[in-house]
C-alpha positions as semicolon CSV with decimal commas, in nm:
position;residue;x (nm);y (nm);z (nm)
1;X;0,000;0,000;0,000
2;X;0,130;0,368;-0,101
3;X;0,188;0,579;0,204
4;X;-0,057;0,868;0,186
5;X;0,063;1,196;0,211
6;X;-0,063;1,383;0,505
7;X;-0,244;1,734;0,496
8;X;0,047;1,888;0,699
9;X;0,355;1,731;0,508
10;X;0,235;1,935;0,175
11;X;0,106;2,286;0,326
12;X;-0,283;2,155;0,335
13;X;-0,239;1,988;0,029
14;X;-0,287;1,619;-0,087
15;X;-0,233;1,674;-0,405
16;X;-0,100;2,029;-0,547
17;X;-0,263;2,116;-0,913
18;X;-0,325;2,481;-1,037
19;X;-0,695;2,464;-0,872
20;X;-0,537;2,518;-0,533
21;X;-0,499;2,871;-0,398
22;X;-0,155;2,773;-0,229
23;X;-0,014;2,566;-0,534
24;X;-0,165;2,721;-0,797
25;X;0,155;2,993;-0,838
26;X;0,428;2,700;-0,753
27;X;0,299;2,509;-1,043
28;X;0,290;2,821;-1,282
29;X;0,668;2,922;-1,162
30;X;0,765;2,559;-1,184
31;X;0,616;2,537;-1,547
32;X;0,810;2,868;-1,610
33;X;1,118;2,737;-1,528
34;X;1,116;2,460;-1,700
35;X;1,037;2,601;-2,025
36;X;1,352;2,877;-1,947
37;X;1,551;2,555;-1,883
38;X;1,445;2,410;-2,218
39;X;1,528;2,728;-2,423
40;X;1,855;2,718;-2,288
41;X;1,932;2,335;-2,405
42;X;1,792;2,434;-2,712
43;X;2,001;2,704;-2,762
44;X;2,265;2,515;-2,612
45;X;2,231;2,258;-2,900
46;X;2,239;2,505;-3,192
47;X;2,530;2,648;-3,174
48;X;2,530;3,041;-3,370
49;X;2,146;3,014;-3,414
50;X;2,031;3,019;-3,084
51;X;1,771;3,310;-3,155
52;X;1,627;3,140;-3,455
53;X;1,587;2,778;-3,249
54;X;1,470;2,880;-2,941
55;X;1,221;3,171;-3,150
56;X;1,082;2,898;-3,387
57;X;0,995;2,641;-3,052
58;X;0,825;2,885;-2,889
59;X;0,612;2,997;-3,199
60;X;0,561;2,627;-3,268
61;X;0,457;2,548;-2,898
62;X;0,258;2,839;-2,882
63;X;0,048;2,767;-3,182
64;X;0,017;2,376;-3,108
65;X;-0,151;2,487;-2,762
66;X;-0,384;2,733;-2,928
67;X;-0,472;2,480;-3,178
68;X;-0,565;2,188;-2,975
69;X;-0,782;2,441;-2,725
70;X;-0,938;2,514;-3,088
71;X;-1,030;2,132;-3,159
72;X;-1,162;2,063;-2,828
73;X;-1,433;2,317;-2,859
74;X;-1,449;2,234;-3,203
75;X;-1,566;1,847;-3,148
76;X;-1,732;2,017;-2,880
77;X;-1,564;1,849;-2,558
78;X;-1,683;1,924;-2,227
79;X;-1,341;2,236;-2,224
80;X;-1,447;2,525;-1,996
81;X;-1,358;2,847;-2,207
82;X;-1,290;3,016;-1,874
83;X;-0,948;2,855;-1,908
84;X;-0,848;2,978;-2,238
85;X;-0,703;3,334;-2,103
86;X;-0,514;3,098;-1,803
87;X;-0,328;2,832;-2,080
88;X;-0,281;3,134;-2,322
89;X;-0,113;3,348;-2,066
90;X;0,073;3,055;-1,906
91;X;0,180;2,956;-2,270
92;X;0,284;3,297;-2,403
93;X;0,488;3,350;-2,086
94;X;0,664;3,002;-2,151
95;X;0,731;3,125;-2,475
96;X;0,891;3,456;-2,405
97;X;1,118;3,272;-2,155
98;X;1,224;2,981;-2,426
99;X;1,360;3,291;-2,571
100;X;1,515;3,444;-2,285
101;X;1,717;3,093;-2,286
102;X;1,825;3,157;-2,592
103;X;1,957;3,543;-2,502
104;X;2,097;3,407;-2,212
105;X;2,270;3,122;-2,365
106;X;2,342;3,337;-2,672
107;X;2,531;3,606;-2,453
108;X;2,717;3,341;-2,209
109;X;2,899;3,284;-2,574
110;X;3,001;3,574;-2,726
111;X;3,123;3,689;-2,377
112;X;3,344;3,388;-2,388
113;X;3,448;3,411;-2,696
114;X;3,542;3,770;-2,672
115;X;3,730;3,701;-2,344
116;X;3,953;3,404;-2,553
117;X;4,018;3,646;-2,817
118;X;4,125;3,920;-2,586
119;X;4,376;3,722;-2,393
């Protein structure tokens, strides 16, 4: 048997989703993060187009969101269209910080290599 979490151990929690007043904000920064993390391996990957990789995931993640929300009210799916402004504000900011990966990563690099060539 799986050892239940108690109500204490997780802040009055037993299981922390966006619908919670206290978790709602660590999942969003958590979410956040994580998309930051994954613009920087992107960038990290492409090495002297870090602006165009990182730029093109985010547009492509951006409109695959959009477009599925679409499709579920299109086959007319029991989707609450209260949540459209939450996902579309959640995804645009996980889109504008794939792209601060990239600047980030983007910078790390021409600050090293100017730092080689100046030595």
């Amino acid at each position: 048997m799986i050892p239940q979490a108690s109500p204490d151990a997780n802040s009055g929690c037993q299981q922390p989703t966006r619908s919670c007043p206290k978790c709602g904000y660590t999942v969003l920064i958590v979410s956040l993060l994580e998309s930051l993390i994954v613009g920087c391996l992107v960038a990290g990957v492409a090495k002297r187009r870090e602006m165009i990789a990182t730029m093109s995931l985010s547009f492509i993640s951006l409109v695959v969101t959009v477009t599925n929300f679409w499709v579920l009210v299109a086959i007319r799916a029991a989707v609450n269209p209260v949540f459209f402004p939450h996902i579309l504000i959640d995804q645009l900011g996980a889109s504008l910080l794939m792209i601060i990966g990239g600047l980030i990563v983007r910078e790390l690099r021409s600050a090293a290599a100017q730092s080689v060539s100046g030595a």
